[in-house]
N, C-alpha and C positions, 0 to 999 in steps of 0.2 A: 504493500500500500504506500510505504515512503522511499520506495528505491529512486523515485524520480527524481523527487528532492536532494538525496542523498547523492546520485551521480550529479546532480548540476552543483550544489557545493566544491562536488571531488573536481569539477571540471574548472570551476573560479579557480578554486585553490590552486590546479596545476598550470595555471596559466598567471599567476601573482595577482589574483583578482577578488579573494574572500576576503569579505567587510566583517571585524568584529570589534568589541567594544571595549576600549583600553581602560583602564583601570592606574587615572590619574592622582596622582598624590596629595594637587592642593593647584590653586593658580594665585598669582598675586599679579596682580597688573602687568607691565612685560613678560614676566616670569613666567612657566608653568614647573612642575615638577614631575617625574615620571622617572619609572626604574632609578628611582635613587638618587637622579640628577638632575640639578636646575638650569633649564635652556630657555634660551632664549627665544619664547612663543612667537613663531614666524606664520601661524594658521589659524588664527583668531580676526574676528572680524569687531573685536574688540577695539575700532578704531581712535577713540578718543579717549580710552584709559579709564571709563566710569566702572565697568564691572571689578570686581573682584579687587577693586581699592576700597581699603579697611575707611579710611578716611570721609569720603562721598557716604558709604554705607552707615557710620556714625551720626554724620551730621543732616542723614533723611532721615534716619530713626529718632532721633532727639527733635527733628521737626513736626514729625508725623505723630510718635507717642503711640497711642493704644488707639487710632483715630480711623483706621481702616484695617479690616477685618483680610484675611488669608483665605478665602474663600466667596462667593457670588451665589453657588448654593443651585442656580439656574439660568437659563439662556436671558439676553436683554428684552427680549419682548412680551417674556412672565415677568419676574420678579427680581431678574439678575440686571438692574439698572438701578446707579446711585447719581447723586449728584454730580460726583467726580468724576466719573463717565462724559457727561454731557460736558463737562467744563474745560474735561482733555479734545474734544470733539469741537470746541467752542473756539478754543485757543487755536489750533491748526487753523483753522475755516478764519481766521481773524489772519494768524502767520500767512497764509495765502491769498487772503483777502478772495475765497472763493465762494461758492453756494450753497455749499455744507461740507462736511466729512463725516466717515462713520469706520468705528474701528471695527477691526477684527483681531483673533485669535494669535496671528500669525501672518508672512508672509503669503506662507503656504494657501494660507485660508481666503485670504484674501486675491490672490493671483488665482486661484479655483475659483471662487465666486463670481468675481468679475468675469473672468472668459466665459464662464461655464451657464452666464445667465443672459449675459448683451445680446449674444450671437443665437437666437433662434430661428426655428423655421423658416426657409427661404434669405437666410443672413450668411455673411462670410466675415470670416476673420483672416488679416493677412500678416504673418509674425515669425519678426527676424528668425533665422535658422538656429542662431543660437542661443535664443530667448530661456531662460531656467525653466525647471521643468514643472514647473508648479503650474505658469503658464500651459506648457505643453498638454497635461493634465485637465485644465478648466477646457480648454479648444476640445479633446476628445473627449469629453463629458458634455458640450454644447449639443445643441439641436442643429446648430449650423456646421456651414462647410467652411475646411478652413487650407491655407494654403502658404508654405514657409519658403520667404525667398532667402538668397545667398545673406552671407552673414554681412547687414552696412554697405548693401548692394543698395542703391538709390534708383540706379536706371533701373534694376531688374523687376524692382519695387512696383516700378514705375510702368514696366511693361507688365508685370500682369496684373495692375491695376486697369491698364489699359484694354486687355484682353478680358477680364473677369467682374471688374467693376459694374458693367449693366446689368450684369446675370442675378441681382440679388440686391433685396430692400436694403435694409442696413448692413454696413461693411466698418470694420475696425480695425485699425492697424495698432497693432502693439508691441512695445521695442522696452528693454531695458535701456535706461541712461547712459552708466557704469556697466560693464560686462564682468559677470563675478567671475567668469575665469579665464578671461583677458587682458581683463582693465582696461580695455579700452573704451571711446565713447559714442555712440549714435550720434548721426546726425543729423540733430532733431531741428535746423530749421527747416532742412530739407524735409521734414516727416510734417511738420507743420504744412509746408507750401504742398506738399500731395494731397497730405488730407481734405485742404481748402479745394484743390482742386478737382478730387474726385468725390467731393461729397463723405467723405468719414467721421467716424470718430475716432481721436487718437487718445490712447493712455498709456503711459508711460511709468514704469517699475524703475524707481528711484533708492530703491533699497541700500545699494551700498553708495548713493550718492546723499541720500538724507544723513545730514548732522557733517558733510565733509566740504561740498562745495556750497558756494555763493556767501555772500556776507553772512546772512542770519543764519546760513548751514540747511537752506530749502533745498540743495540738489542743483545738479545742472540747469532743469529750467531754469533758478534764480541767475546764476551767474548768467543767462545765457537772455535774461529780461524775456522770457518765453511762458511764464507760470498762466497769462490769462489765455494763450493759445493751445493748450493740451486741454481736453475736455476729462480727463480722470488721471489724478496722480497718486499713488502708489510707495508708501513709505513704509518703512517696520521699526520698531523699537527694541530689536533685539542686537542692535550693529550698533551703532554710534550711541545709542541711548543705554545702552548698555541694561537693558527692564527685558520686556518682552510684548510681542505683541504688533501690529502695522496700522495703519492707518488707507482708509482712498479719502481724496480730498478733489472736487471739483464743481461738473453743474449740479444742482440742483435736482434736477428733475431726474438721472443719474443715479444719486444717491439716496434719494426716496424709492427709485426702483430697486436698488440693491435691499434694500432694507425689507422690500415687501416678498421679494423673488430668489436672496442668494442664499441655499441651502448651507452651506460653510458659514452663515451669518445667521439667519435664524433657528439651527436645530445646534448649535454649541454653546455651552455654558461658558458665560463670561470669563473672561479673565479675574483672576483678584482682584479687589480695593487697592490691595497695598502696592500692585505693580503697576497701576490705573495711575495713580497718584505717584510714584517715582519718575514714572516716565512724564509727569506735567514739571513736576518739581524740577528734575536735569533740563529739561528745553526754557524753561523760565529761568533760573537760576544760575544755570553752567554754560550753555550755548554760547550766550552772550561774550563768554570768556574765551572763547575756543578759538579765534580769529586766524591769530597769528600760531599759533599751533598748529593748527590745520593745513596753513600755508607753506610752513618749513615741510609739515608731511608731502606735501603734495608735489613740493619739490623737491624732496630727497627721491620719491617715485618717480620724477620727470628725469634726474638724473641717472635712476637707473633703467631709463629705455620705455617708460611706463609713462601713458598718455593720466596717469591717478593714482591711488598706492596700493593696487595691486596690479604685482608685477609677477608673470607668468614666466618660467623658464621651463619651457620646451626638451624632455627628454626623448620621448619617444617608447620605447615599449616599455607594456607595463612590471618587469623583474628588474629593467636598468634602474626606474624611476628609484624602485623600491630601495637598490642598494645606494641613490645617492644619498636617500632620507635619511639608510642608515651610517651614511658618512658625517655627513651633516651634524647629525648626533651624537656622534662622538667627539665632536668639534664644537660641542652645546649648543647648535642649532635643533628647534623643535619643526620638524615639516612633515608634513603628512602627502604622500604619492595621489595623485588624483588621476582618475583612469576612467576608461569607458564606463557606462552610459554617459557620466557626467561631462565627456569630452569626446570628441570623436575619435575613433581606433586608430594607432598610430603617433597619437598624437599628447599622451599622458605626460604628464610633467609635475610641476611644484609651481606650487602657487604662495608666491611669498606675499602677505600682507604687511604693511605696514601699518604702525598706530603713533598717536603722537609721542608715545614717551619712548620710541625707536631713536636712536641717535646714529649720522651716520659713522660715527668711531665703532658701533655694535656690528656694525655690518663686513668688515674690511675683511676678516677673515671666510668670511662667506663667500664675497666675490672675488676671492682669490680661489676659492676651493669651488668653484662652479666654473669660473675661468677655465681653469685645467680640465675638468669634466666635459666644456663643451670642446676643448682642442681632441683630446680624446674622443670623442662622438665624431667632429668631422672628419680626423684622420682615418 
């Protein structure tokens, strides 16, 4: 009855491809710990230092007190809605000066909802090839039809909007910002100017761009003075806010239909009070500070080849990937192998993150020792 199971396991495994769950010792801000040793956390999306500093966690507990509860108990359209919900929900729609916003769970939850509900019958969806797979996910769960061009292909975009565009009422194009295992970034005037001209709506997965770019930390739209032309934007509170949880923020009309329609929104029990409220607390309170922090990251990322601070290096199969992570780590670098499905076959490598309290004096031994790695790979 489980032998199928059991050969595809045997089959990951002999190929360096079984996922299992490591059993970390502790994390402190840069730092993580594991097998005994403190390295230098290169795979955290921990990008502005809030999680797992003693300090931040002190001084929201002495803020907070006994004031929200570790549980919601049920979904936000029973009884799993407090004040501090709406005021987290209040404040972004204010930060973006847009038509509302409405949280969700998760990234995940959130990138499922929204494809998984816009795109109905007789509808299409058109979305980058390398879009995360949450997306991926919500498109094959829609009623609609959906169709993925080249990865930051504009023309190609463009031709099969041209070719497929009449065939279907509503059509939506959807592109991450930030590419979480490229770093690279769309682009979105261009996603702007099609959508205007073939009648779309566009939304945009700002995930690893919220809390990094633009002055107030809104993500590329902001730097890019683009926030009132994307009709649904796309943040999480699990990256830069270092809480948990995402946000859409956009029209109006939009986000009363998510509210009434997305299954990932309606049938899951809220988040806590107390994570509800951390994450208003860090955007209110710490944002503000993050400016030039941000900035040094962004350009210690640019100097390492990186259009943002994630900076992908390219191994290639997936047993090499695995032995550089373990090189790496002996050297107190922490990297974890990324591999197919998450990337296409052939193409597995390490994805090094940056966060603000990376210095580049931490790094110097790393790009010496990938240096050699890729002279070795193209010899």
């Amino acid at each position: 009855m489980f032998e199928t199971y059991t050969e595809t396991l045997e089959d990951l495994k002999s190929h360096s491809h079984l996922r299992t769950l490591k059993d970390y010792e502790g994390k402190d801000e840069k730092y993580i710990y594991f097998r005994g040793q403190k390295l230098l956390n290169l795979s955290s999306n921990n990008y502005l230092g809030f999680a797992d500093n003693r300090e931040i966690t002190k001084e929201f507990l002495e803020y907070a007190g006994a004031d929200y509860s570790f549980g919601s108990a049920s979904a936000r359209l029973l009884t799993g809605s407090l004040p501090v919900y709406k005021e987290l929900e209040n404040l972004i729609t204010d930060l973006y000066k847009s038509g509302g916003t409405l949280l969700f769970n998760s990234g995940y939850h959130a990138n499922v909802g929204i494809n998984s509900t816009l795109a109905g019958k007789g509808d299409v969806i058109f979305s980058d090839k390398l879009n995360h797979a949450s997306i991926i996910d919500g498109m094959r769960l829609s009623d609609g039809k959906f169709f993925r061009y080249p990865h930051n292909d504009m023309d190609a975009l463009e031709k099969l909007l041209l070719r497929e565009r009449c065939n279907f009422n509503n059509a939506i194009i959807v592109s991450e910002s930030v590419f979480s295992m490229d770093g690279d970034i769309a682009d979105i005037r261009r996603l702007v100017a099609l959508k205007k001209k073939y009648n779309c709506i566009l939304v945009l997965d700002e995930a690893h761009a919220f809390g990094v770019f633009g002055q107030k930390g809104l993500g590329v739209c902001e730097l890019m003075g683009l926030i009132d032309e994307v009709d649904l934007i796309m943040g999480t509170f699990g990256k830069s806010v270092g809480s948990m949880g995402a946000f859409v923020t956009g029209r109006k009309v939009l986000i009363d239909y998510l509210i009434n329609k997305a299954r990932s929104f309606i049938f899951s029990t809220a988040l806590p009070p107390v994570n509800i409220a951390f994450s208003k607390w860090i955007i209110e309170n710490k944002f503000p500070h993050t400016f030039e922090k941000r900035q040094r990251m962004l350009a210690l990322g640019r100097k390492l080849g990186s259009e943002s601070h994630i900076i992908p290096v390219i191994i290639g199969e997936n047993d090499r990937t695995a032995e550089v992570c373990d090189i790496l780590f002996d050297n107190g670098y922490f990297t974890l192998p990324i591999r197919p499905p998450t990337v296409p076959k052939g193409t597995s490598r390490i994805r090094l993150s940056l966060t603000t309290e990376i210095e580049e004096r931490d790094l110097e031994k790393l790009c010496s020792i990938i240096g050699s790695i890729n002279k070795t790979i193209k010899s």
